[in-house]
LOSE-166660 format. One record per residue (C-alpha): residue number from 0; x, y, z. Coordinates in steps of 0.5 Angstrom, whole numbers, plus 2048, in hexadecimal, padded with zeros to 3 digits. Layout:
REM LOSE-166660
ATOM / nr / c1 / c2 / c3
ATOM / NUM / X / Y / Z
...
//
This chain:
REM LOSE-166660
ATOM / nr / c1 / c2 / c3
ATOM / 0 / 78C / 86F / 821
ATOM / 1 / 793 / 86C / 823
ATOM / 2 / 796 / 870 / 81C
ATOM / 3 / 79A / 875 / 81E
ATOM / 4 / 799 / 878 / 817
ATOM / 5 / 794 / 87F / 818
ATOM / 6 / 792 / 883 / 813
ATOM / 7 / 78E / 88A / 813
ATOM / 8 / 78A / 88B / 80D
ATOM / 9 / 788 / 892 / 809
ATOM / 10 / 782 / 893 / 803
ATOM / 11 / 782 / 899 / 800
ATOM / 12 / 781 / 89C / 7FA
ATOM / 13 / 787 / 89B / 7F7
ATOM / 14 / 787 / 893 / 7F9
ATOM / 15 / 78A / 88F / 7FE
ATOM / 16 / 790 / 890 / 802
ATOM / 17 / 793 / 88B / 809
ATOM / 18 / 797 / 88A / 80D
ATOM / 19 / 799 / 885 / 811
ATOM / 20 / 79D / 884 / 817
ATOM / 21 / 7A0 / 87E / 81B
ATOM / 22 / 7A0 / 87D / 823
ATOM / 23 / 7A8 / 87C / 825
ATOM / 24 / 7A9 / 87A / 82C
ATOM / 25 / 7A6 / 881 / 82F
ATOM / 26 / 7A7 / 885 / 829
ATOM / 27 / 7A3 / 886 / 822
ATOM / 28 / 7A6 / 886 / 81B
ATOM / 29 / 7A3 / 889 / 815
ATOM / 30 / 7A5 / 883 / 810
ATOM / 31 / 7A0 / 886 / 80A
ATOM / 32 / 79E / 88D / 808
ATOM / 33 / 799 / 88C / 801
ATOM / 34 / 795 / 891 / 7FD
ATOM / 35 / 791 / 88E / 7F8
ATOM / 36 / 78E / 892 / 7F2
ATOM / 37 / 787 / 891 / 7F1
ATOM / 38 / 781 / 895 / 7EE
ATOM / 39 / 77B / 895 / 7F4
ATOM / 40 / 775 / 898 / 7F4
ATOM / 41 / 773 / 89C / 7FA
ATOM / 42 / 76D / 89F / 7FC
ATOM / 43 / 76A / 8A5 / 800
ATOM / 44 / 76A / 8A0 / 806
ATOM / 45 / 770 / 89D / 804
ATOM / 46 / 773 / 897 / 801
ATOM / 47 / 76E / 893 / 7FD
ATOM / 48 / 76F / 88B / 7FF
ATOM / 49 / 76A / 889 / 7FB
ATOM / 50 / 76B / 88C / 7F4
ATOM / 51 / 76D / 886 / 7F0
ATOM / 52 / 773 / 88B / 7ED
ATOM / 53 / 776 / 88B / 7F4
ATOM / 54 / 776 / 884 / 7F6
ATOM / 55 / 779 / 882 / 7EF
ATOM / 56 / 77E / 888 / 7F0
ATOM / 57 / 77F / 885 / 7F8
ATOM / 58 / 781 / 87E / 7F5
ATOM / 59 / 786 / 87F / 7F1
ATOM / 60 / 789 / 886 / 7F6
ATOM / 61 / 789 / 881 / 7FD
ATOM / 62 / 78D / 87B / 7FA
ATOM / 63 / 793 / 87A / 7FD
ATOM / 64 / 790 / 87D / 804
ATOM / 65 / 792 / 879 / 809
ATOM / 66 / 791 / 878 / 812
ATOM / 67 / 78C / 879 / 817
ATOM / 68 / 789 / 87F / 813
ATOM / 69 / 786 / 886 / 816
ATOM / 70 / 782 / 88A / 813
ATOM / 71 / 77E / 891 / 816
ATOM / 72 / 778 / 896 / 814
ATOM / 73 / 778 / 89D / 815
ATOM / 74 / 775 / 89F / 81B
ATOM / 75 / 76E / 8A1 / 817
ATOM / 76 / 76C / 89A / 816
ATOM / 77 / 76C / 899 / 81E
ATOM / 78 / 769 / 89B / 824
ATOM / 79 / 76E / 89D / 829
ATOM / 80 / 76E / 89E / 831
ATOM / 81 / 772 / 89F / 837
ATOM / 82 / 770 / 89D / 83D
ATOM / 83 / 772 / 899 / 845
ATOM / 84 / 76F / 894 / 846
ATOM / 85 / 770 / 891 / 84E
ATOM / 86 / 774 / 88B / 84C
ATOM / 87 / 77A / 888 / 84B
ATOM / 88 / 779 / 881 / 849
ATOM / 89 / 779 / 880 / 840
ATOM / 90 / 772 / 87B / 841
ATOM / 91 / 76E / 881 / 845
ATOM / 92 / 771 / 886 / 841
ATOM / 93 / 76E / 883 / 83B
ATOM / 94 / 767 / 882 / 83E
ATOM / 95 / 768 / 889 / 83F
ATOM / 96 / 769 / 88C / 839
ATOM / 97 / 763 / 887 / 836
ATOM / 98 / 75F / 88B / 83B
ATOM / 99 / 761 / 891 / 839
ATOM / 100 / 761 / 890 / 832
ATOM / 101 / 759 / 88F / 832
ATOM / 102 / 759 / 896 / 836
ATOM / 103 / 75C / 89A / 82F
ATOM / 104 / 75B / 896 / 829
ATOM / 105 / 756 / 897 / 825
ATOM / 106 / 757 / 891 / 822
ATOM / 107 / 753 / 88B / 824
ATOM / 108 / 757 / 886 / 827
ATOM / 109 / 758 / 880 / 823
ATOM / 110 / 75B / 885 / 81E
ATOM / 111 / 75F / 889 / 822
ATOM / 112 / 767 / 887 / 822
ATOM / 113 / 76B / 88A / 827
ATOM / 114 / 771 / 889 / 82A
ATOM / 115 / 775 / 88D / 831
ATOM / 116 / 77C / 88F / 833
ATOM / 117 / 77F / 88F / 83A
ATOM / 118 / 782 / 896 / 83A
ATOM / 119 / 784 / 896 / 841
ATOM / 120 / 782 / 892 / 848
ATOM / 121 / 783 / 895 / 84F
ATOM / 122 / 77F / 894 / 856
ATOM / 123 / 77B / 88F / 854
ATOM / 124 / 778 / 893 / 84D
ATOM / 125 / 77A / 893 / 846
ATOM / 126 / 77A / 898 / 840
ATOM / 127 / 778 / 895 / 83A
ATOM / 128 / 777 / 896 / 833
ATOM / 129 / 770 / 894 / 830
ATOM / 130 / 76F / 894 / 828
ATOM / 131 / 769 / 891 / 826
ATOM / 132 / 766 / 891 / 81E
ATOM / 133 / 761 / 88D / 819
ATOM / 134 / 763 / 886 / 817
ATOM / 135 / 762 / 887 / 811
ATOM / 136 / 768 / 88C / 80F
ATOM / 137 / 76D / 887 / 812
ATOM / 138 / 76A / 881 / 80F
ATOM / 139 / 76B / 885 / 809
ATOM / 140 / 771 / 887 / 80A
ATOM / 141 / 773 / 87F / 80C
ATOM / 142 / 771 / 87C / 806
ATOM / 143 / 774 / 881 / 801
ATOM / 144 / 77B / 87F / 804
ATOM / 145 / 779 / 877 / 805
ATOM / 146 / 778 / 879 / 7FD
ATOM / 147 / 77F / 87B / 7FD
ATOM / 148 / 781 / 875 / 801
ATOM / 149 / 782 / 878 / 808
ATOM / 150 / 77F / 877 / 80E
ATOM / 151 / 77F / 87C / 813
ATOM / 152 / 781 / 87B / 81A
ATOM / 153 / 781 / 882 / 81C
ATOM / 154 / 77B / 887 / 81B
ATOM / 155 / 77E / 88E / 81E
ATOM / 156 / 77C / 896 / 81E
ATOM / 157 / 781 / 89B / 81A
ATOM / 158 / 780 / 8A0 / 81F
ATOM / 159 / 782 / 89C / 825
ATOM / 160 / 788 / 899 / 820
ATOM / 161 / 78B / 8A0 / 820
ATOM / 162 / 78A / 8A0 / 827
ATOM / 163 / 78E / 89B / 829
ATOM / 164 / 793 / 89D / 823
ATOM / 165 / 794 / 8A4 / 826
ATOM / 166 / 795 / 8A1 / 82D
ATOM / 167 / 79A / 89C / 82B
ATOM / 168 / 79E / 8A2 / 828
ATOM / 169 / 79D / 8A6 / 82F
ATOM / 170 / 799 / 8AB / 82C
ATOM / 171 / 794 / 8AB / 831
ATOM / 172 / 796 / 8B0 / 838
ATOM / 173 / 793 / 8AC / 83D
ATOM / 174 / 792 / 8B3 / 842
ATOM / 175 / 78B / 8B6 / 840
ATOM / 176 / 785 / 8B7 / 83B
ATOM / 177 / 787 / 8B7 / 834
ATOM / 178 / 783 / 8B6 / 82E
ATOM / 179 / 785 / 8B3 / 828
ATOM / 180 / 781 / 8B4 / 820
ATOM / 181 / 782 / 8AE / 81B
ATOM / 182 / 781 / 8B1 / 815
ATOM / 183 / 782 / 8AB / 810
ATOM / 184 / 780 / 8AA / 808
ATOM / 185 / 779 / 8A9 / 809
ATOM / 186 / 778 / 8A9 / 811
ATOM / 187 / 777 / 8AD / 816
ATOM / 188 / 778 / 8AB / 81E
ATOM / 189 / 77A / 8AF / 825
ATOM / 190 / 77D / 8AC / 82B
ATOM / 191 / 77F / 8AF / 830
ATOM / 192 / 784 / 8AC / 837
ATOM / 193 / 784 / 8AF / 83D
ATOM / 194 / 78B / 8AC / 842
ATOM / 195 / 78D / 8A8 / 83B
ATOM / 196 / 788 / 8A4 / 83B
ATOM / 197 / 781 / 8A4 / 836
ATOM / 198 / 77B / 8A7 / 839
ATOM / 199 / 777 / 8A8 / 833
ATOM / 200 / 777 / 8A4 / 82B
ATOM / 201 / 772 / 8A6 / 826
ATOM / 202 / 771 / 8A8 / 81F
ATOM / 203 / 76E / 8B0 / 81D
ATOM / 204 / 76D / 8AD / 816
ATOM / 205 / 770 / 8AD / 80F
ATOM / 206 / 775 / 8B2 / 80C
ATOM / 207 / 770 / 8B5 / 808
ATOM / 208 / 76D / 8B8 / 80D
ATOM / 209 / 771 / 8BE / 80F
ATOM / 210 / 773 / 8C1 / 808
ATOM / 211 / 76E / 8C7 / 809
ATOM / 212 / 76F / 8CC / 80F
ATOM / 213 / 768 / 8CA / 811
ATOM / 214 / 76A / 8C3 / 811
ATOM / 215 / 770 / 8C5 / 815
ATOM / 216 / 76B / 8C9 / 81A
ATOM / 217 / 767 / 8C3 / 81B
ATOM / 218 / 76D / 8BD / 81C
ATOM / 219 / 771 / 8C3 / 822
ATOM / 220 / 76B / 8C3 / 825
ATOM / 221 / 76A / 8BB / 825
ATOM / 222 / 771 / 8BC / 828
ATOM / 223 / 770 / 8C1 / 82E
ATOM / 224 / 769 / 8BD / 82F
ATOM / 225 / 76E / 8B7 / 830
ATOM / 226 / 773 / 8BA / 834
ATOM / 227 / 76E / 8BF / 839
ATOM / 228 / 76B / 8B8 / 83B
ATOM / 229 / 771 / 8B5 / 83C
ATOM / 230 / 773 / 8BB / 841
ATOM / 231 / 76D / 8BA / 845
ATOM / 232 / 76F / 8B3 / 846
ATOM / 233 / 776 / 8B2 / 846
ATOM / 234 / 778 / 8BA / 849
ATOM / 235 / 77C / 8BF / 846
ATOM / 236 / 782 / 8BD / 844
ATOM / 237 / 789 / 8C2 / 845
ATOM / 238 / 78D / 8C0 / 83F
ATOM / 239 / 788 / 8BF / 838
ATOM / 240 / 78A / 8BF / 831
ATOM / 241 / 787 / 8BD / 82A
ATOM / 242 / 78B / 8B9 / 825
ATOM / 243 / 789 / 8B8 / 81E
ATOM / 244 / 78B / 8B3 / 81A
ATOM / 245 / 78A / 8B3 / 812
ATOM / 246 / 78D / 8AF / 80C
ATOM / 247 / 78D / 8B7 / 808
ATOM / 248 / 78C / 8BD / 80A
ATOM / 249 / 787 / 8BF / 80E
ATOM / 250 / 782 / 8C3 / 809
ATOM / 251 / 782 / 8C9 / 80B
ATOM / 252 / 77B / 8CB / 80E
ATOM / 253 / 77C / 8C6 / 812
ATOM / 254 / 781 / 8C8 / 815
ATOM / 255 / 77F / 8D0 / 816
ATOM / 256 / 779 / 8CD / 81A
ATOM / 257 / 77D / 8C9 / 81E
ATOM / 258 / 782 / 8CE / 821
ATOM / 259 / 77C / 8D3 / 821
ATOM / 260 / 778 / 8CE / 826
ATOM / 261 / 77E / 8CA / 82A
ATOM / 262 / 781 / 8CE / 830
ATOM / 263 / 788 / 8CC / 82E
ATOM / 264 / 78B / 8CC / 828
ATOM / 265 / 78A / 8C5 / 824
ATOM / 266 / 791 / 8C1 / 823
ATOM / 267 / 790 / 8BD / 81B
ATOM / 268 / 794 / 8B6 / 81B
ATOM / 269 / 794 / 8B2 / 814
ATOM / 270 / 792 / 8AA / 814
ATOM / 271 / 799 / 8A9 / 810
ATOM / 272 / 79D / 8AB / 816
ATOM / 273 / 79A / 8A4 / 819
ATOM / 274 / 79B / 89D / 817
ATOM / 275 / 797 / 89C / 811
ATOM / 276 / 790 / 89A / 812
ATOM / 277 / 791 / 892 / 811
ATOM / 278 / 797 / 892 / 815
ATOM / 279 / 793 / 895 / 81B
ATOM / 280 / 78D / 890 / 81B
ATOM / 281 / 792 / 88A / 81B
ATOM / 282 / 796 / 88C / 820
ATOM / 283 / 790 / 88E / 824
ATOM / 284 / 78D / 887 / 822
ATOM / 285 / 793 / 884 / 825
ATOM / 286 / 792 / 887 / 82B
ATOM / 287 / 791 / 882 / 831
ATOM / 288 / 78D / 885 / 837
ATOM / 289 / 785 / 886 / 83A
ATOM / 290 / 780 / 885 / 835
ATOM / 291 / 782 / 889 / 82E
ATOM / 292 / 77C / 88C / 82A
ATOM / 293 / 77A / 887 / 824
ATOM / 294 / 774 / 887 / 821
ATOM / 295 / 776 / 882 / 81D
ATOM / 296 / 771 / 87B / 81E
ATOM / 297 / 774 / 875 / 822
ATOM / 298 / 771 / 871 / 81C
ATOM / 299 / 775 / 873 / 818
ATOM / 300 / 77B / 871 / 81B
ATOM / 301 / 779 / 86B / 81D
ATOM / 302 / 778 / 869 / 816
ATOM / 303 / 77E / 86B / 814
ATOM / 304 / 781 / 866 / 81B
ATOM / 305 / 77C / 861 / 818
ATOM / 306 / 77F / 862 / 810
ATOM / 307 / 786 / 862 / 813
ATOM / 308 / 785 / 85B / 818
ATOM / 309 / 782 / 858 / 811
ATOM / 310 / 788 / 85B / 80D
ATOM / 311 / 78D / 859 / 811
ATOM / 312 / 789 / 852 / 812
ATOM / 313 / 789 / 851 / 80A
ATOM / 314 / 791 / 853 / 80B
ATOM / 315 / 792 / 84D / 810
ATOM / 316 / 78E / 849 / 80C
ATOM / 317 / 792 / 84A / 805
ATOM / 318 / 798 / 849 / 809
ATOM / 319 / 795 / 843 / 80D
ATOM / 320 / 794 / 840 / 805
ATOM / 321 / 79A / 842 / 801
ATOM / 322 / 79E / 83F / 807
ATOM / 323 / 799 / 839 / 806
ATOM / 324 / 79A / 838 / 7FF
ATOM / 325 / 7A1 / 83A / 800
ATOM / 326 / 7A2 / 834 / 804
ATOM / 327 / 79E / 82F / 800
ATOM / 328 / 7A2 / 831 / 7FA
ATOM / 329 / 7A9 / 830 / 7FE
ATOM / 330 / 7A5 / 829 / 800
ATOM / 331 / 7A4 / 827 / 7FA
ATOM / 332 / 7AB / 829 / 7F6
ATOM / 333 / 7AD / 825 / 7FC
ATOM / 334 / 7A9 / 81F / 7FB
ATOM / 335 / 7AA / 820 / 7F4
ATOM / 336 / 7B2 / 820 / 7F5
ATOM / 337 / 7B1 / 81A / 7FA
ATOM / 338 / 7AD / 816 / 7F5
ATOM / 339 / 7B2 / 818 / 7F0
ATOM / 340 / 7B8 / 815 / 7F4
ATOM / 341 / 7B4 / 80F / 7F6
ATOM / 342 / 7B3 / 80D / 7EE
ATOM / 343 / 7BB / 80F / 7ED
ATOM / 344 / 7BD / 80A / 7F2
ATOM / 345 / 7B8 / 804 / 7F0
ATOM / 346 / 7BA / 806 / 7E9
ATOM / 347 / 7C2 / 805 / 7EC
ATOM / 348 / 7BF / 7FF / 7F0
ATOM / 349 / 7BC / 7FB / 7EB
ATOM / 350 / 7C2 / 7FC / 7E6
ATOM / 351 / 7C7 / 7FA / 7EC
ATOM / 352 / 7C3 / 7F4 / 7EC
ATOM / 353 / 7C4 / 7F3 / 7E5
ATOM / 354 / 7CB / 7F4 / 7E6
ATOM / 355 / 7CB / 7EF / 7EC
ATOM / 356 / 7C8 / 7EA / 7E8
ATOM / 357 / 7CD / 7EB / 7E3
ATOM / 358 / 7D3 / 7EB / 7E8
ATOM / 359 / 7CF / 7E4 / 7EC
ATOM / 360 / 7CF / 7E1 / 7E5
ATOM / 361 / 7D7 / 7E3 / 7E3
ATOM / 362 / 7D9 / 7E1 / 7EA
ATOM / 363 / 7D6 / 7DA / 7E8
ATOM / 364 / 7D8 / 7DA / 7E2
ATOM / 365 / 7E0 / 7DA / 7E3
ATOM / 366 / 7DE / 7D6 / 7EB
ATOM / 367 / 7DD / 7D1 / 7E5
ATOM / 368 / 7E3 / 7D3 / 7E1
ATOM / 369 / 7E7 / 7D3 / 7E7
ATOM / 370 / 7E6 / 7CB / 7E8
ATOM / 371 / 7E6 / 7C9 / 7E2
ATOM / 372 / 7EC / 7CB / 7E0
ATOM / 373 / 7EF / 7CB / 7E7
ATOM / 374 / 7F2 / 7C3 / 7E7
ATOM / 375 / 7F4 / 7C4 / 7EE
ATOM / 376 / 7ED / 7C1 / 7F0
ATOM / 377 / 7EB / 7BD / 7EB
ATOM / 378 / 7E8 / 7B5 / 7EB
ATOM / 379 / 7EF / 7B2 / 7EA
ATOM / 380 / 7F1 / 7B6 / 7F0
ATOM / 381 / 7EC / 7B5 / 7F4
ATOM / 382 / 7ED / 7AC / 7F2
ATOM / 383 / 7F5 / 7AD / 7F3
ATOM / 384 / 7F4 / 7B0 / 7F9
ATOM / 385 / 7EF / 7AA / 7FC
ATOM / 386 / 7F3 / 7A5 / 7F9
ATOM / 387 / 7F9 / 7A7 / 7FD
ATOM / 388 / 7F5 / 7A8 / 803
ATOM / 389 / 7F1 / 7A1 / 802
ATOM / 390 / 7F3 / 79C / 808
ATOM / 391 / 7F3 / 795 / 805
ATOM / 392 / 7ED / 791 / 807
ATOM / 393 / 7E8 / 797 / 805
ATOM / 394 / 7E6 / 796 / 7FE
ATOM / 395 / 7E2 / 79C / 7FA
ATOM / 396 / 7DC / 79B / 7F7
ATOM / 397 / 7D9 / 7A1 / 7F5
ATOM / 398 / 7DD / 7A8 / 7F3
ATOM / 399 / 7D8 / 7AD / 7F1
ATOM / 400 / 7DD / 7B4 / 7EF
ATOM / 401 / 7DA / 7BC / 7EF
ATOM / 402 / 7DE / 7C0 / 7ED
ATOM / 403 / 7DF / 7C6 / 7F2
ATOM / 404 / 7DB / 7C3 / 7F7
ATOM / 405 / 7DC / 7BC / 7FA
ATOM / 406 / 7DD / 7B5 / 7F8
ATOM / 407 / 7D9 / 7AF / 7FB
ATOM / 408 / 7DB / 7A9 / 7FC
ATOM / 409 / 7D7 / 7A2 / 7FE
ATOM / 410 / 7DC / 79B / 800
ATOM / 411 / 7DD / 796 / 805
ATOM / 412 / 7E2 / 792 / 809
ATOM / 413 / 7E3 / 78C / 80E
ATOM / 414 / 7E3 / 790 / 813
ATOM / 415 / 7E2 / 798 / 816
ATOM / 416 / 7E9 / 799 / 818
ATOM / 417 / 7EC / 79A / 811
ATOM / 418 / 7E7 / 79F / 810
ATOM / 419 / 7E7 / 7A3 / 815
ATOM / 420 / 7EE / 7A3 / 813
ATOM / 421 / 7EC / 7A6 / 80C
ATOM / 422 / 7E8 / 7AB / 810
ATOM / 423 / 7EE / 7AE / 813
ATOM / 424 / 7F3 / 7AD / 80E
ATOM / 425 / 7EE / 7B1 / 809
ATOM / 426 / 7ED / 7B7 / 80E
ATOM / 427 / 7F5 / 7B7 / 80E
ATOM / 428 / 7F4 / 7B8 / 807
ATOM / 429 / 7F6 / 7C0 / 805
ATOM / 430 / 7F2 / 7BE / 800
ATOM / 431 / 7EA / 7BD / 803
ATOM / 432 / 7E7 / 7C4 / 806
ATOM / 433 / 7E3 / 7BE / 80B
ATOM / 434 / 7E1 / 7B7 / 80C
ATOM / 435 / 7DA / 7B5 / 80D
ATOM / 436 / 7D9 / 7AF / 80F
ATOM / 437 / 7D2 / 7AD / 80D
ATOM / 438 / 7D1 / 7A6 / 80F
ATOM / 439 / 7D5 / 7A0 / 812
ATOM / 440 / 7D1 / 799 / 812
ATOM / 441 / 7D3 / 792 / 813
ATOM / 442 / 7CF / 78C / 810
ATOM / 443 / 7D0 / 786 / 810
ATOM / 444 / 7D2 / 783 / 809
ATOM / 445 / 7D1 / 77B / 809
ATOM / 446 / 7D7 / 778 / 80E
ATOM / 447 / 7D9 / 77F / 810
ATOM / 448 / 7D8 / 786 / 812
ATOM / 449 / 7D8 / 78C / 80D
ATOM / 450 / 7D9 / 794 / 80E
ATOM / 451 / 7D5 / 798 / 809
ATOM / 452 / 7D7 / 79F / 809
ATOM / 453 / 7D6 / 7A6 / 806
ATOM / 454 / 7DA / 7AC / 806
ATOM / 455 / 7DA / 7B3 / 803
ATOM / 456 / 7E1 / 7B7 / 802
ATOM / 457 / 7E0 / 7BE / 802
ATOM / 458 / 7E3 / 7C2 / 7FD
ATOM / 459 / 7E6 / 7CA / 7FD
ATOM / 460 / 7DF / 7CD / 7FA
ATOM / 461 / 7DA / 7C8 / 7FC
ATOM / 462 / 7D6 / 7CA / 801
//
């Protein structure tokens, strides 16, 4: 019930009619005020909710209905009592009223459904209004409009919505004993307040009843019965009044009757003069207070809280999925775009190392070109620049020449010191990048001692 959203619903012959109300921090708003047209069949009793004429005509009239939904019957389809009951406390109150139903019902207990209201509470009493009907009208009722597509959370009476109407508009005195006849399209009820506040609800039946000065006769006497009792309990009171509210003119029988009967001159009102009927019930159901009259059953409800959990579960799980999926596709796009990347960059991988290849072999190729046509390095340098800086005693007897690279030479000598000479003269070369000496070897040679020696001279690009 956390929908500030309420609406008050009205069937009648002439089709459908609401009005829907908001709650706004301490004030109610009229957001809708609809009639919808709609052929219905009403019975001698009323509205016939299971004329099959009448659901489908339903159906289509309520679409659009929206809110915690209120409805109310005429006061002849309940019983209705006023009575005080020692307590103050709503659980007490309830038992109470149980108790006092089975006292007036006629109906049995599993077939009764009833409601109460607090009307008012001082010293440890309460007075309350007890409204009590068979379930089978109000599960008629509930399944036509479930039919329509509304579930109702508030089942009231059209009596005590007019009541609450006409004090909201502060119609009702709050000083004396005054009497007020409701004469609507097809329902007839009295209520009568003593001090401003409700000591009698009930209904004296249906229009019909009052077109023959007979009938009349009968109803006023209905009426002084009433108000004879209600003296003899209550005392006489000072100030009285009688006010007949009606939607047309009050038929002339009746009001000759009337006047004739009550001691004061009776004081006609028009229902028009009020809000509308839908705007009155829903403002009166936004109501917050003491228990309120609603006969509505608290399955219903609950249904529709049970129907709402899961529609809003079903929301949640929609919501829950469509992000899921959502983030799964923008998962796989991004795996998609990676694996896109991915196979880009071992395309550009693999052609950078066709072209590294390519780069490798050129370079090689003109490293070669480079000292083949480079005569700075040549063989013939090479065994210039040895000559020149052989010493004497050292005989060569081996030369091997690697262009780019090195040149190896093998000879001998008397003895170690030229060579050594050599070895030193060649590093001095500008010529040679290094001078390895590989091996240094004396022997003996017949009468005398030889030196074999080795050496690699390194040249610019060797490794």
């Amino acid at each position: 019930m956390g929908s500030s959203l309420i609406t008050g619903l009205e069937i009648d012959s002439s089709g459908v009619s609401w009005s829907v109300v908001r709650r706004k921090k301490k004030r109610l708003d009229v957001v809708e005020t609809q009639h919808r047209q709609a052929t219905l069949t009403v019975g001698p009793e009323g509205m016939d909710f299971k004329a099959e004429e009448n659901l489908r005509a339903l159906k289509k009239a309520l679409s659009g209905v929206e809110g915690l939904c209120g409805y109310a019957l005429p006061a002849s389809s309940m019983l209705l009592r006023v009575t005080e009951l020692p307590s103050q406390d709503a659980a007490e109150l309830a038992s109470m009223v149980e108790l006092q139903v089975d006292k007036f019902s006629p109906f049995p207990t599993d077939q009764t459904q009833f409601s109460f209201e607090i009307l008012t509470q001082q010293e440890g009493r309460s007075r309350v209004l007890i409204a009590a009907m068979k379930k089978e009208p109000v599960t008629t009722l509930g399944t036509a409009l479930r039919h329509g597509g509304v579930i109702l959370h508030r089942l009231d009476c059209r009596a005590v919505v007019w009541w609450a109407a006409m004090k909201e508009q502060g119609l009702i005195s709050a000083h004396g004993r005054h009497t007020l006849l409701l004469l609507e399209a097809h329902d007839l009820s009295m209520l009568v307040a003593h001090h401003g506040e409700p000591v009698i609800f009930r209904s004296l039946g249906t229009r019909d009843q009052f077109e023959t000065p007979e009938d009349c006769a009968e109803l006023l006497d209905e009426v002084r019965f009433t108000l004879t009792a209600l003296e003899a309990e209550w005392g006489s009171a000072e100030e009285v009044s009688l006010d007949v509210w009606s939607h047309e003119e009050v038929p002339q029988v009746f009001r000759a009757a009337l006047e004739e009967a009550h001691g004061t001159a009776p004081k006609y009102h028009r229902f028009e003069d009020l809000p509308p009927f839908p705007e009155a019930l829903a403002r009166r159901s936004a109501a917050t207070g003491p228990a309120q009259l609603n006969l509505a059953p608290l399955g219903w409800l609950a249904d529709e809280q049970y129907r709402g959990a899961l529609r809003r579960l079903g929301m949640l799980s929609a919501l829950f999925v469509g992000m899921w999926l959502m983030l799964m596709v923008a998962l796989m796009v991004y795996m998609h775009l990676r694996v896109s990347k991915l196979d880009e960059l071992q395309a550009g991988h693999a052609g950078l190392q066709e072209q590294a290849v390519l780069a490798r072999e050129l370079r090689a190729k003109v490293k070669s070109l480079q000292q083949y046509s480079d005569r700075t390095y040549s063989a013939l340098e090479v065994l210039r620049e040895v000559s020149v800086r052989l010493p004497a005693g050292v005989d060569l007897t081996a030369m091997n020449y690697k262009k780019g690279d090195s040149t190896n030479l093998k000879g001998t000598a008397d003895e170690a010191s030229p060579i050594h000479d050599f070895i030193a003269a060649s590093e001095q070369s500008g010529l040679f990048t290094d001078v390895v000496a590989d091996n240094i070897i004396s022997r003996r040679d017949r009468d005398r001692v030889r030196t074999d020696f080795s050496i690699e001279l390194k040249l610019p690009g060797g490794e």
